[in-house]
N, C-alpha and C positions, 0 to 999 in steps of 0.2 A: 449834196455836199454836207460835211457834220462842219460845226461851228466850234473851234477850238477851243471855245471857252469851256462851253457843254461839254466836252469831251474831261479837260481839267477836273472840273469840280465832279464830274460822276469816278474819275479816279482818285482824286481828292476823298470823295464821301467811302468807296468803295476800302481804301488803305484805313480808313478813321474804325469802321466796321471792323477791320482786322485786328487791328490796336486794342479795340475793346474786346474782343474776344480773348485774345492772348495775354493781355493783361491780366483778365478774370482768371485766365489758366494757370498761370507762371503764380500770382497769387492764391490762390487755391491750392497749390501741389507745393508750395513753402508752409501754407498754415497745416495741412494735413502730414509735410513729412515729420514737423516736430508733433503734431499730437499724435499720431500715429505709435512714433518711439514712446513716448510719454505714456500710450495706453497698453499697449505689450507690455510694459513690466508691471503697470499697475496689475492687470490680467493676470501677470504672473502669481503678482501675491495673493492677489482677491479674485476667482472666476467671476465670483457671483455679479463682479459690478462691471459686468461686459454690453451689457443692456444700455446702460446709463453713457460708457466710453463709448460706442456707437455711437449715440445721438449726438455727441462733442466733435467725432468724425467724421457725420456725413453735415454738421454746420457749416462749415467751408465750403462748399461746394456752392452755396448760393451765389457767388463770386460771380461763378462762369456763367451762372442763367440769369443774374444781372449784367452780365458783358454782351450776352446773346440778346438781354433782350433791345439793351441800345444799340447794337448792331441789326437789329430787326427795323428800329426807328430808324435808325440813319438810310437805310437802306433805302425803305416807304417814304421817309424823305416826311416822318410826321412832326409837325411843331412848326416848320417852316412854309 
C-alpha cells in the first residue's frame, strides 16, 4: 500500500521540477527573441561583428541548464 503522503510530496517535487524548467524556457526565448531582433539589423549594417552578436545569443540559454540543473536536484532529492 503507498502512503499518501509519499505520494503528495513526490508529485509536489516532480511539478516544482517542471516549473523550473519551463521557467528557464519561457525565460530564455523572451531574452533571446529581443536580442536576436537587436542582432539581425546590427548584421545588417556590420557582417563583421556576427562573431561577437552570437556570443550575446547563445548567453541566454544558461537559463534552461540552470532550470535543468535544479530540476536534476529536486528530483535526486539533493540538499534535503
Amino acid at each position: 500500500m503507498v502512503d499518501l503522503g509519499a505520494g503528495l510530496a513526490t508529485l509536489g517535487i516532480a511539478i516544482g521540477a517542471g516549473i523550473a524548467v519551463l521557467g528557464g524556457a519561457i525565460g530564455t526565448a523572451m531574452a533571446q527573441s529581443a536580442i536576436g531582433a537587436a542582432a539581425i539589423g546590427v548584421i545588417a549594417e556590420r557582417p563583421e561583428e556576427a562573431g561577437k552578436l552570437l556570443i550575446w545569443l547563445v548567453i541566454p540559454e544558461t537559463l534552461v541548464i540552470f532550470g535543468f540543473v535544479i530540476a536534476i536536484m529536486l528530483v535526486l532529492k539533493v540538499g534535503g
